[in-house]
C-alpha positions in Angstrom: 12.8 -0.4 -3.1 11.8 -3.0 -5.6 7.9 -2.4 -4.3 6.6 0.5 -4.1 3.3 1.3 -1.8 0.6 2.7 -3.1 -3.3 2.7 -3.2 -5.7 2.3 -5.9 -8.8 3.0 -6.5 -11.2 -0.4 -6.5 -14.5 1.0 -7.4 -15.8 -0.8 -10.4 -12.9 -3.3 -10.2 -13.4 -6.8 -10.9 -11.4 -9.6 -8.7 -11.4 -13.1 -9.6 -9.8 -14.9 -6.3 -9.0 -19.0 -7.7 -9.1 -21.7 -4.6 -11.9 -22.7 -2.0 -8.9 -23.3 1.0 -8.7 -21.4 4.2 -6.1 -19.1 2.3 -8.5 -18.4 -0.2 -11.4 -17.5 2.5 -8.5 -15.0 4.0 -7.3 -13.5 1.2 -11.8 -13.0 0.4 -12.2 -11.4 4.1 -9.5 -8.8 3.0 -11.2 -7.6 -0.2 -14.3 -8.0 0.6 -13.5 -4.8 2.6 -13.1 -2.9 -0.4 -15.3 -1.9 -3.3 -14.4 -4.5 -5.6 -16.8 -7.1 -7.4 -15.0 -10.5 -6.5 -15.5 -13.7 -8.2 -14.3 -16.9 -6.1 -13.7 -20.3 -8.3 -13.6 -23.9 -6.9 -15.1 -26.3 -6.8 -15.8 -26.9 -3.4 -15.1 -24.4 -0.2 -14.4 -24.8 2.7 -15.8 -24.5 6.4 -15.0 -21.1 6.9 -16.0 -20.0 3.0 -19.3 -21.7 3.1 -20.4 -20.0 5.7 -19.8 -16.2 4.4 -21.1 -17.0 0.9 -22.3 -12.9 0.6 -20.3 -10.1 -1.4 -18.7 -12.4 -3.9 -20.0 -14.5 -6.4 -18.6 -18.7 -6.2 -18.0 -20.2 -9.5 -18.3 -23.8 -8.6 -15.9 -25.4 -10.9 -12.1 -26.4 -11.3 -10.2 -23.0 -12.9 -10.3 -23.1 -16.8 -7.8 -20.4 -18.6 -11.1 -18.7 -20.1 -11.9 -17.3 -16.8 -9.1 -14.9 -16.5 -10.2 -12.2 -19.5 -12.0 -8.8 -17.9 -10.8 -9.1 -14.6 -8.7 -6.5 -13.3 -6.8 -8.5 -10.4 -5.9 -12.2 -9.9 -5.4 -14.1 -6.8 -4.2 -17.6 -6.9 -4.3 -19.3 -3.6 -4.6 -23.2 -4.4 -2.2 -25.7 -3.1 -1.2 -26.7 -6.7 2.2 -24.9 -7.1 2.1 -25.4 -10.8 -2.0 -24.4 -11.5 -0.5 -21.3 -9.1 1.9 -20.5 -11.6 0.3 -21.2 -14.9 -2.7 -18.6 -13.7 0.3 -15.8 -12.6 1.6 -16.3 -16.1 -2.0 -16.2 -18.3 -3.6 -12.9 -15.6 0.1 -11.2 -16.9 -0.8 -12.0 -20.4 -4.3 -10.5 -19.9 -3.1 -7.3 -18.2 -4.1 -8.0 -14.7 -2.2 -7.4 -11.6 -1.6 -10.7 -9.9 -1.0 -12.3 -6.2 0.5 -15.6 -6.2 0.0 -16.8 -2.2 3.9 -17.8 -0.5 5.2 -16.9 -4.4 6.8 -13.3 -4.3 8.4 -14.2 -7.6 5.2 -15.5 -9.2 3.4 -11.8 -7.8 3.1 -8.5 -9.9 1.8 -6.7 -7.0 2.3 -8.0 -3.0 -0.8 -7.6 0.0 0.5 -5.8 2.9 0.2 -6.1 6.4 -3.2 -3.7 7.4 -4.2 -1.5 10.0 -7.3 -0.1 9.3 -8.7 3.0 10.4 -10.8 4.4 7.5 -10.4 6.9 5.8 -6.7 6.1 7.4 -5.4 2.8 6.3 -1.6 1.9 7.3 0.1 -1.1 5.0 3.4 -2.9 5.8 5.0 -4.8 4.1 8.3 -7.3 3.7 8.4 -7.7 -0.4 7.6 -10.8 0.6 10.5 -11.8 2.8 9.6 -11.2 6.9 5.9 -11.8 7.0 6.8 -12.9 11.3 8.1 -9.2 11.4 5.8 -8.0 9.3 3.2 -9.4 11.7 4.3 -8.4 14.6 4.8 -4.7 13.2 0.9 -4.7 12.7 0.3 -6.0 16.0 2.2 -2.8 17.9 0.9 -0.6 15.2 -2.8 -2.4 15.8 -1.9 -1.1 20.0 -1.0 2.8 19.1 -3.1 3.7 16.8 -6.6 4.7 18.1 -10.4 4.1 16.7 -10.6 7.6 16.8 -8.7 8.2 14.1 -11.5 7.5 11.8 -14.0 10.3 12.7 -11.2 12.4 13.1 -9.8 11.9 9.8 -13.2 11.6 8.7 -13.8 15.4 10.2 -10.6 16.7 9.3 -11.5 16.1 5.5 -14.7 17.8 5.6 -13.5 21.0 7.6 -10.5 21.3 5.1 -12.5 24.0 2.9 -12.9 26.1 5.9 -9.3 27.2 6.1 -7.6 29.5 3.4 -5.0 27.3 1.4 -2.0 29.2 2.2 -2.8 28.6 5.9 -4.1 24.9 5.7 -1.1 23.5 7.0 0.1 25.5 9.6 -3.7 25.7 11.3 -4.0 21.7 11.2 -0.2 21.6 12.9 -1.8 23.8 15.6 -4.8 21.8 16.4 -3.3 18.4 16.3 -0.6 19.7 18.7 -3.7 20.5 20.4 -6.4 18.0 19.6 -4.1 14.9 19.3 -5.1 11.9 17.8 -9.1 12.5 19.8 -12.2 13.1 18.7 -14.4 14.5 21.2 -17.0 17.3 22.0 -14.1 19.3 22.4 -13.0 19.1 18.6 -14.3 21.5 16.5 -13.4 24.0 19.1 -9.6 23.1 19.1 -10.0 23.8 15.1 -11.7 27.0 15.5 -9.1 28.2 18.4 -6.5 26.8 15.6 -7.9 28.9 13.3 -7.7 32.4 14.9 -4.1 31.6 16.7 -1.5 33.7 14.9 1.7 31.8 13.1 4.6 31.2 16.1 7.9 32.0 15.9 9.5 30.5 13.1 13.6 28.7 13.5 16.1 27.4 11.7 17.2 23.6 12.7 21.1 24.1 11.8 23.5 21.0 10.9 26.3 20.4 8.7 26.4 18.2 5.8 29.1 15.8 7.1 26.8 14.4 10.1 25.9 11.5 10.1 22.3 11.2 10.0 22.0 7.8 11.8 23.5 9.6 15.2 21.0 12.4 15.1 18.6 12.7 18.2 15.4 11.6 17.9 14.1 15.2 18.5 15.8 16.4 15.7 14.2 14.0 13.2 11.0 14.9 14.7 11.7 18.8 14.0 12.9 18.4 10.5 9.4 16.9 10.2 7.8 20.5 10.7 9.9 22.3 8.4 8.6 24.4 5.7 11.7 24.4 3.3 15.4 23.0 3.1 18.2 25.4 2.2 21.4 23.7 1.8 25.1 24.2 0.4 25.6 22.6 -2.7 24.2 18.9 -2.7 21.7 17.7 -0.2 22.7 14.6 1.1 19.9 12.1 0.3 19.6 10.3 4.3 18.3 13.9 5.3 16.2 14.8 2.0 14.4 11.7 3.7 14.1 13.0 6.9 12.2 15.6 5.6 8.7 16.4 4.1 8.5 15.8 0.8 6.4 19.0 0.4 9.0 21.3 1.7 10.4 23.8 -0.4 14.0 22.6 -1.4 16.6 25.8 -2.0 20.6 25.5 -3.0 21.2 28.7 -1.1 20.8 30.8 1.7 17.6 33.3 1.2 17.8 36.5 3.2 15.1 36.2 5.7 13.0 33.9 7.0 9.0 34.3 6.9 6.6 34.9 9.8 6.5 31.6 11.4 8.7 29.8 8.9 10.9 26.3 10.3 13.7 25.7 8.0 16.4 23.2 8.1 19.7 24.6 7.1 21.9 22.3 5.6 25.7 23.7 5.8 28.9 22.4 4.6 31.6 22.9 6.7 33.3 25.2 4.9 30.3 27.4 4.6 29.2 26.4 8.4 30.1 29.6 10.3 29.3 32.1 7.7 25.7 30.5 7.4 25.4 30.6 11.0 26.6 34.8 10.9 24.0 35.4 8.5 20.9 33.6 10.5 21.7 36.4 13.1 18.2 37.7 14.2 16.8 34.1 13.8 16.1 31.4 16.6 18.6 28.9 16.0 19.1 25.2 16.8 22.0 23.4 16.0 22.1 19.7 15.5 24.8 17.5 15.8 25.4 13.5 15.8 24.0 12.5 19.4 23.1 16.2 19.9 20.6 19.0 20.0 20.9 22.7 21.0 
């Protein structure tokens, strides 16, 4: 992974966009979304700029190398290849993160693909290589995804203090299994039935070390998902440490008992296989293999 997602904070950042095209008036109806303070420069704009000049400020002037110092991000979307290249080079030597538009190479940092649903915001991205697929992955994601994921996210956040931390998890597992991705009238009492259900009946998700994780079942990847911790037999293979939560305890050994409502996956090699299995006696057990659940 040669870019790595992540989000920033753009309050109080200062964005200086350089072009007046229609790629410069996208690239300006992206950020424009965010909190940023954008400067455009060009000396002309076009159609669809001129008629959105609110929430950035227009330099009307060809780009001059002073103009890069105390801004925070560059975008260069001209149709000069070279102008494109020289402002990638000086927005580097100030410190700023830089977009070059169809330059992946030119680029310190890369605009993803976006499916908004604030506070939830999905990005996608190609490094730069399949924006068609990249595209199209929006557009099905775009489909799924409902508008009601913003109030509900937006609820979710503000209820969070309600629930004890050492139960936050397990109580918002129980209401989305409940709620789903809704929000309705019906809401806050799905989180306060969440909150006085009792922890379920915990399991271990048992598999051996030599599958191959591209054959498991789809359910399986689904319940490694919910587990709490990962107990394995000398080295974890890295496919499944994947698979799982990144949260989730991680143990080289076998602990002696599982806790009230605990999911574990177990991680076995096949030498240690059946004697793990004899001492999860007493536990609900499901076995995984390639192509297989039981």
């Amino acid at each position: 992974m040669r870019y790595f997602p992540l989000f920033f904070d753009t309050k109080a950042k200062r964005l200086l966009i350089v072009g007046g095209g229609e790629v410069a008036a996208r690239k300006l109806a992206l950020w424009r979304r965010t909190e940023m303070t954008i400067t455009l420069v060009s000396p002309q704009l076009c159609a669809e700029l001129r008629s959105q000049q609110d929430g950035f400020h227009w330099v009307s002037r060809h780009f001059d190398d002073d103009l890069i110092p105390g801004f925070d991000g560059v975008i260069a979307a001209t149709d000069d290849e070279g102008l494109n290249r020289r402002i990638s080079v000086l927005a580097k030597e100030q410190g700023a993160w830089v977009n070059v538009v169809d330059d992946p190479g030119a680029c310190t940092v890369i605009t993803p693909a976006i499916v908004d649903r604030s506070p939830v915001v999905v990005a996608i991205g190609s490094e730069g290589g399949a924006p068609v697929l990249v595209k199209e992955l929006r557009r099905r994601l775009e489909s799924l995804l409902p508008s009601s994921l913003s109030p509900l996210a937006r609820f979710m956040s503000e209820a969070r203090y309600r629930i004890p931390l050492a139960n936050r998890r397990r109580v918002w597992e129980r209401f989305l299994g409940s709620n789903g991705l809704a929000y309705d009238q019906q809401t806050e009492t799905r989180l306060e039935q969440a909150m006085e259900q009792q922890a379920g009946t915990g399991w271990a998700l048992l598999l051996s070390a030599e599958v191959d994780s591209e054959l498991l079942p789809l359910k399986a990847a689904m319940l490694m998902q919910e587990c709490d911790a990962l107990w394995f037999d000398g080295v974890l293979p890295g496919r499944l440490d994947e698979l799982c939560r990144r949260d989730a305890q991680r143990l080289a050994c076998l602990p002696a008992a599982l806790e009230p409502g605990q999911k574990v996956l177990v991680v076995a090699s096949s030498e240690r296989y059946q004697d793990w299995q004899r001492q999860l006696s007493g536990v609900r057990v499901i076995e995984v293999g390639a192509g297989w659940l039981a």
